[in-house]
C-alpha positions in Angstrom: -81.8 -68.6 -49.4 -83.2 -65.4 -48.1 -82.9 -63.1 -51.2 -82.3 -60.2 -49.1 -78.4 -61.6 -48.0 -77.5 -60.3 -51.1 -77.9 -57.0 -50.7 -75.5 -57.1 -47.6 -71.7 -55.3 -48.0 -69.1 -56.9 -46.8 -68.3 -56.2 -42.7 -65.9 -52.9 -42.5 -63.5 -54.9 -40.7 -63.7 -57.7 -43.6 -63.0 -54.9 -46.1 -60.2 -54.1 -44.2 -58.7 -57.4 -43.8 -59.2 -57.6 -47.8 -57.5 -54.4 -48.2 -54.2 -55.1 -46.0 -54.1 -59.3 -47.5 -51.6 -57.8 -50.0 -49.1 -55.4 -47.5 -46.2 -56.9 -45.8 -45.8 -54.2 -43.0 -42.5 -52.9 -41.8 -41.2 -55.3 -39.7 -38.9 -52.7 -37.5 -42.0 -51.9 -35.8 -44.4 -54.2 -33.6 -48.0 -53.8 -34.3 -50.7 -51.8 -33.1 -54.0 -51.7 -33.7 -56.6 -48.9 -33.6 -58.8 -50.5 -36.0 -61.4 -51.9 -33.8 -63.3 -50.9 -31.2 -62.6 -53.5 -28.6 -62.0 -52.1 -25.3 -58.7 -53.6 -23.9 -58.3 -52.2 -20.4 -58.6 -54.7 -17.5 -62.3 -56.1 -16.9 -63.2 -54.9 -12.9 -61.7 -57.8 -10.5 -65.3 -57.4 -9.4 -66.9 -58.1 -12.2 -64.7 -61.4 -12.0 -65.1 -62.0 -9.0 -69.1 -62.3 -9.3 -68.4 -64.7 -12.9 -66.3 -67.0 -11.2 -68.9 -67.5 -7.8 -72.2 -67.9 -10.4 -70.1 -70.7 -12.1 -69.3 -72.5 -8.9 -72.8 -72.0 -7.4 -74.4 -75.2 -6.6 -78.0 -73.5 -7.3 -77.7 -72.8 -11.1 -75.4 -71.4 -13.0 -74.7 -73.7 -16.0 -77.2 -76.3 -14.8 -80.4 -74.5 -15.8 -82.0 -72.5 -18.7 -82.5 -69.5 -17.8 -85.5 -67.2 -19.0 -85.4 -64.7 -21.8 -87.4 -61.8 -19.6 -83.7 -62.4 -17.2 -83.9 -62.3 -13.4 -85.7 -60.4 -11.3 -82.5 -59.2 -9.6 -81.0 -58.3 -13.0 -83.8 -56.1 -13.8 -84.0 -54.5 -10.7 -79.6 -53.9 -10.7 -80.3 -52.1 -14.5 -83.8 -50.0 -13.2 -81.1 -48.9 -10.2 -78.9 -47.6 -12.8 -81.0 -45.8 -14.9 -82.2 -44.1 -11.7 -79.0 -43.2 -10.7 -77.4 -42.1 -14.0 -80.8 -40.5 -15.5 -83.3 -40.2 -12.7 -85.8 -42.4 -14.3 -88.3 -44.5 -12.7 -88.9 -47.8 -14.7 -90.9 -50.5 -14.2 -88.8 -53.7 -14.1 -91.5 -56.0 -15.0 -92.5 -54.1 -18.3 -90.0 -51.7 -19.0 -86.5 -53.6 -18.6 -85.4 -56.6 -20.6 -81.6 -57.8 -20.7 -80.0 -58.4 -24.1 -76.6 -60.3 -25.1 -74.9 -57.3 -25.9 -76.2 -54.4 -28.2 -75.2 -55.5 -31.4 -77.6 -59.0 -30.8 -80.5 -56.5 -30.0 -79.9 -53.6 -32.4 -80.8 -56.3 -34.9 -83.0 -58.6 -33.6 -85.4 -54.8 -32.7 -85.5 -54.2 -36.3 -87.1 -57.5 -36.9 -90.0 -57.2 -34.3 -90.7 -53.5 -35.4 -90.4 -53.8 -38.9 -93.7 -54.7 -41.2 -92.5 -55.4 -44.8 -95.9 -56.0 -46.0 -96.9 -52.5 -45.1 -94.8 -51.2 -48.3 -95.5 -50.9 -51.7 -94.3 -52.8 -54.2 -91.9 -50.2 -55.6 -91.9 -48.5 -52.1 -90.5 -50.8 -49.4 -90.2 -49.1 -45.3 -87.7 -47.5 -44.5 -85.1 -47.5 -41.7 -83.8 -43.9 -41.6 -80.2 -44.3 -40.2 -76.9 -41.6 -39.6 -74.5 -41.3 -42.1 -71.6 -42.3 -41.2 -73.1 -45.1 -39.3 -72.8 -48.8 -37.4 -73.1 -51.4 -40.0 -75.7 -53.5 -37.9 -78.4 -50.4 -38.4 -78.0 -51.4 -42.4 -77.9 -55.3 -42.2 -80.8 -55.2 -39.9 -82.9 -52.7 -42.0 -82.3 -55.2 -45.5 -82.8 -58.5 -43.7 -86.0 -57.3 -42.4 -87.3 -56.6 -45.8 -87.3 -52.4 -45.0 -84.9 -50.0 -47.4 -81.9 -48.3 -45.4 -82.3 -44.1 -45.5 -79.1 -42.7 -44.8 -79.1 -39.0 -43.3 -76.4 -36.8 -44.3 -73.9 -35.3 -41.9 -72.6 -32.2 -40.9 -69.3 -32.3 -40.4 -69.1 -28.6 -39.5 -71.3 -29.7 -36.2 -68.9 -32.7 -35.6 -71.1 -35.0 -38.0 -74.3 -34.7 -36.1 -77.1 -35.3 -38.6 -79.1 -33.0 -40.8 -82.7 -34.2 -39.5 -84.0 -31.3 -41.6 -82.8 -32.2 -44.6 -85.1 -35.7 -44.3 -88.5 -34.7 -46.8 -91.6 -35.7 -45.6 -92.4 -38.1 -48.2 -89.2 -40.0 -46.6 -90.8 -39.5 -43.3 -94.3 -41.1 -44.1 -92.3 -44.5 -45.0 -90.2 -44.6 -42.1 -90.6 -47.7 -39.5 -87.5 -47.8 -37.5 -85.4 -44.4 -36.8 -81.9 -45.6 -35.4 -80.0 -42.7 -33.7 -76.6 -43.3 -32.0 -75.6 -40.8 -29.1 -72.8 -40.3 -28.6 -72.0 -41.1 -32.4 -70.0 -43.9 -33.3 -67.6 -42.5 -35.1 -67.4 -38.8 -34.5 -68.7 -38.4 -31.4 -71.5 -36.1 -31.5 -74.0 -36.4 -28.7 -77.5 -35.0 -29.2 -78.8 -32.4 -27.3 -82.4 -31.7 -26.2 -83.5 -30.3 -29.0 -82.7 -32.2 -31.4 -85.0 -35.4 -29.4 -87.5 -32.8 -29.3 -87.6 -32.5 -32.9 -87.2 -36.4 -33.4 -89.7 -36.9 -30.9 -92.3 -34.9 -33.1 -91.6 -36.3 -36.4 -92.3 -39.4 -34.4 -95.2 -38.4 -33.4 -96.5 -37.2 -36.6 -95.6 -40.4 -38.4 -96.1 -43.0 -36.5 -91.8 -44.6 -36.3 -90.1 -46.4 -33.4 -86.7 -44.7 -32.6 -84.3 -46.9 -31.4 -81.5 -44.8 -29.6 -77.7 -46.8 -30.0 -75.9 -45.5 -26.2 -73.2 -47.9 -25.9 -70.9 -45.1 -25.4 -72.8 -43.0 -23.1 -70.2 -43.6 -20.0 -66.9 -42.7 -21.7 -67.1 -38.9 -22.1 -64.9 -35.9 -22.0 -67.1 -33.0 -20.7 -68.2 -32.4 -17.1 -71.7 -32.9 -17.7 -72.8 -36.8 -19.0 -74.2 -37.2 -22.4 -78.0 -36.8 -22.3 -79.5 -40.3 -22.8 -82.9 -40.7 -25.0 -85.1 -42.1 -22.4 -83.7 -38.8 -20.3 -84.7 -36.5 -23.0 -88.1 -38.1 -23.0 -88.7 -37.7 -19.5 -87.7 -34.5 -19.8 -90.5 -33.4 -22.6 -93.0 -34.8 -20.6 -92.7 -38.6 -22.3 -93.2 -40.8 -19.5 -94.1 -43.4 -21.1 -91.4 -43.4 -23.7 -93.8 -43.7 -26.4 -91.9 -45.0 -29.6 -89.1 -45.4 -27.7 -86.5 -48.1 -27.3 -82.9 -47.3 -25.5 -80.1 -49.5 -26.0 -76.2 -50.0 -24.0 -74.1 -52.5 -23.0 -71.6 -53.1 -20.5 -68.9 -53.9 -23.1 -67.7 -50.6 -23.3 -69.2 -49.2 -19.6 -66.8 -52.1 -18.0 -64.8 -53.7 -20.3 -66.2 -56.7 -20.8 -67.0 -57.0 -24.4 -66.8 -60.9 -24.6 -69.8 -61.1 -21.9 -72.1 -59.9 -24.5 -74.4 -58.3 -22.0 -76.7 -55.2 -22.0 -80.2 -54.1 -21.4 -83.0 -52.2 -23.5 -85.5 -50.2 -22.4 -88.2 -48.3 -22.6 -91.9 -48.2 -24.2 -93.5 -51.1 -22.5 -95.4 -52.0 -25.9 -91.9 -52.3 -27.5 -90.4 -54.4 -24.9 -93.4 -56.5 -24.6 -93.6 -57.6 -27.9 -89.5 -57.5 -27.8 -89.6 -60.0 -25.7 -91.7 -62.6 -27.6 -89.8 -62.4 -30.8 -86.5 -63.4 -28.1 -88.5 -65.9 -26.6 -88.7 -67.7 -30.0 -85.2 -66.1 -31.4 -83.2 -68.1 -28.3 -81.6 -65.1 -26.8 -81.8 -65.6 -23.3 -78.7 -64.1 -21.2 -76.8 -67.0 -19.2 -77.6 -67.0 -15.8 -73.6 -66.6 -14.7 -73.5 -63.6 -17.0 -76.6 -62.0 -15.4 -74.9 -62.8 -12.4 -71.6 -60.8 -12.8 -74.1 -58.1 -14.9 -75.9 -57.2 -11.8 -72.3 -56.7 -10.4 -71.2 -54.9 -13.1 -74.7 -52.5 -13.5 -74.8 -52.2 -9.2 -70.9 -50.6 -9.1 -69.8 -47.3 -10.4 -66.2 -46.3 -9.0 -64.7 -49.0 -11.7 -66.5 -46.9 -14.0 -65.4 -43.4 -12.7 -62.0 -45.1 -12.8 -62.1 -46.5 -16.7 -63.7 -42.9 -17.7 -60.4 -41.2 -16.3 -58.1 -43.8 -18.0 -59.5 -42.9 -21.0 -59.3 -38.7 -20.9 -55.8 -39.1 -19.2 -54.6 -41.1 -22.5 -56.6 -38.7 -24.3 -54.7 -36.1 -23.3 -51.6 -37.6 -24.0 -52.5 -38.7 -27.6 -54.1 -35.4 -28.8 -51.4 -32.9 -28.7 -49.1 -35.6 -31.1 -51.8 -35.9 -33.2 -53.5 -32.0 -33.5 -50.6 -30.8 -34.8 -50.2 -32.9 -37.9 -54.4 -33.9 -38.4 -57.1 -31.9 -38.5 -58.6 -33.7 -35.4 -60.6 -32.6 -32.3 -61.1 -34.3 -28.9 -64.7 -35.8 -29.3 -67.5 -35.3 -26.8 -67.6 -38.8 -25.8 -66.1 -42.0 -27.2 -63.1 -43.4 -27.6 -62.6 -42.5 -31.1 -60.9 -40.3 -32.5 -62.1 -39.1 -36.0 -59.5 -37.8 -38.3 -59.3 -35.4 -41.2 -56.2 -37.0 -43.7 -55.3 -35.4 -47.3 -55.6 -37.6 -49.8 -57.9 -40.9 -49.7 -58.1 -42.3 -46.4 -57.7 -46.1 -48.1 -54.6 -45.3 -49.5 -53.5 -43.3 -45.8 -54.7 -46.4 -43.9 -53.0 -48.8 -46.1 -49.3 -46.7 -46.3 -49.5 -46.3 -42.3 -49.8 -49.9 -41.9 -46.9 -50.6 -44.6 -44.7 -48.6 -43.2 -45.3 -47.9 -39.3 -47.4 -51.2 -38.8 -50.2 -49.0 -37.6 -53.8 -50.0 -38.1 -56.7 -47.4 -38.4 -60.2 -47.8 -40.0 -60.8 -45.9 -43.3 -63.4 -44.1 -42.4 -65.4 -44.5 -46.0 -65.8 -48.1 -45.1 -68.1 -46.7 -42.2 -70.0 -44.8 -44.5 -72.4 -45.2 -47.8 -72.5 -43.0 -50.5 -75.3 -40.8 -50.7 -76.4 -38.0 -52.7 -72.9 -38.0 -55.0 -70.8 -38.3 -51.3 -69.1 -40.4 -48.9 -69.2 -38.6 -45.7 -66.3 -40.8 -44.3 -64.1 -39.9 -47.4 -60.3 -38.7 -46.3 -61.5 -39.2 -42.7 -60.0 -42.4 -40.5 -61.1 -43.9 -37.2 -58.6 -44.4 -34.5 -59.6 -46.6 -31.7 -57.8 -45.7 -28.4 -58.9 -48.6 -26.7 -55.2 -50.1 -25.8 -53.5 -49.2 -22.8 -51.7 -45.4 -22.7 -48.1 -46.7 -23.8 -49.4 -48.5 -26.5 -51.4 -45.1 -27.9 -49.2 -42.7 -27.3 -46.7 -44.7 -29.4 -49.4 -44.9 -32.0 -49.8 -41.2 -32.2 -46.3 -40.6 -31.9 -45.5 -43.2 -35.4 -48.8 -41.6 -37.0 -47.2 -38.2 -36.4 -44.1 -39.0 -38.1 -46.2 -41.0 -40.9 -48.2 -37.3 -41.8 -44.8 -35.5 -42.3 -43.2 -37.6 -44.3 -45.8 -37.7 -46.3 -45.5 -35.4 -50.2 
């Protein structure tokens, strides 16, 4: 077996099915779960619509293999979005390249970009990752024979992460960066500078960053969150240099079982991308490329989903601010939590007694430097409908005050 499986953890939402195997929650509520972040409003009859007609078609479909680079028309659908949301110009040929849903490609990246042999014996690469993170960035970094670096967090800048806190000698082993913008869980999106400075240390050493945006279309403030092929163009990067961008239409359009997405970016990185997916198998069914290009080519269903989520927002926030230390995030549909005590023991009590699930948020976390950064914090997913939420918040409320 490949030695390096056991240095995996067990998946936060395994932890959390071991931690609740024990607890027989009240039953004088029905569940709810914010636990996971599985988007649960209605998939677009569009999107459907476009599904059902690619599985009927007589002239493919299901009856032919389709190729890893995707179709030409797929391409072309994502390239017209990234004009439209970020004004870029790509090349579809070179630049584009459909993936079966971020997670799939946020791992199978670290694999083409990572060179174990390059390391020491006692001083293996390094992935450099956020702190608290996406558990895929740390699977991905040990199964491709590199060391996870976690970054620590501010939490006093919504958890953005302390670049400057990395030391160089960290730096000079780093292969893969993986930033996530907006954060999953906090929130936090990145601003200009901050993929300036990234941008440099890139530069200077020599790392790929990978930029995680799979919540870059569910936000709360009037101006969209500034995407990392965006901030290259910006800086005078055209050609994305060390640059891969990554996003999905799972949480864009509510269709998480499609498993579709796209990355983009340095033409380099795709290309060679797209020979370690040519032998990995992960071409994208033609019927889902089919109701992708529907999905990536619309907007107003997007617009629409995006207020859904700040009018339930708005809703939740005033039940929970007044018992939690807990802001409204910049994008996301998280909601990270402040809780007194150890967020285990407030995750597992919630769910005894309100039949409430939320995520302790030290199971989205490692320990570094003496500290969990996700200690006495919990993730609440607002992904059900309003009702559902609201009666969440309102259970969670009650929950805190009876609390000692």
């Amino acid at each position: 077996m490949n030695p390096n499986l056991s240095k995996l953890q067990a998946y936060p939402f395994e932890r959390l099915r071991q931690l609740f195997a024990p607890i027989t929650p009240n039953p004088a509520y029905q569940p709810i779960s914010l636990g996971i972040g599985e988007p649960r409003h209605a998939t677009p009859d569009l999107i459907k619509k476009a599904y059902c007609e690619a599985i009927m078609a007589p002239d493919g479909g299901l009856s032919v293999y389709p190729a890893t680079a995707g179709d030409i028309g797929l391409r072309s659908a994502i390239a017209g979005w990234l004009q439209r949301r970020y004004g870029l110009t790509l090349d579809v040929a070179s630049q584009v390249l459909p993936v079966n849903g971020s997670r799939e490609a946020l791992f199978a990246i670290a694999q083409t970009v990572i060179d174990p042999s390059q390391g020491a014996a006692q001083h293996a690469p390094l992935v450099v990752c956020p702190n608290p993170f996406y558990q895929i960035y740390e699977g991905a970094a040990l199964l491709g024979g590199a060391e996870p670096y976690f970054v620590p967090s501010d939490p006093a800048r919504n958890f953005a992460q302390d670049w400057d806190s990395v030391p160089d000698t960290v730096w000079a082993r780093t292969q893969l960066l993986f930033v996530c913008s907006p954060g999953n869980p906090a929130g936090a999106i990145m601003p200009l500078d901050e993929w300036r400075k990234l941008f440099e240390l890139s530069d200077r050493h020599g790392f790929v960053i990978v930029s995680d945006e799979c919540y870059s279309e569910i936000y709360f403030r009037d101006e969209p969150p500034l995407g990392g092929l965006e901030a290259a163009a910006k800086l005078g990067r055209s050609d994305f240099r060390n640059l891969i961008a990554l996003t999905s239409l799972s949480k864009r359009s509510n269709v998480p079982g499609m498993r579709s997405g796209f990355c983009a970016g340095d033409a380099r990185l795709v290309r060679q991308f797209l020979l370690y997916r040519t032998y990995h198998g992960s071409a994208m069914s033609l019927v889902v490329q089919k109701a992708s290009i529907a999905a990536w080519t619309d907007e107003q269903h997007v617009v629409e989903n995006r207020a859904k989520y700040r009018a339930k927002f708005a809703q939740v926030m005033p039940l929970l601010s007044t018992v939690l230390d807990v802001a409204l995030p910049d994008a996301t549909f998280y909601l990270w939590a402040k809780v007194q005590g150890s967020d285990i023991d407030f995750a597992r009590d919630l769910l005894a007694q309100y039949n409430v699930t939320v995520l302790p948020g030290s199971f989205l976390a490692r320990e570094a430097r003496g500290h969990n950064p996700g200690a006495q914090r919990v993730r609440m997913a607002l992904v059900a409908e309003t009702e559902e939420c609201v009666e969440a918040a309102q259970r969670i409320a009650e929950f805190v005050q009876s609390r000692p």
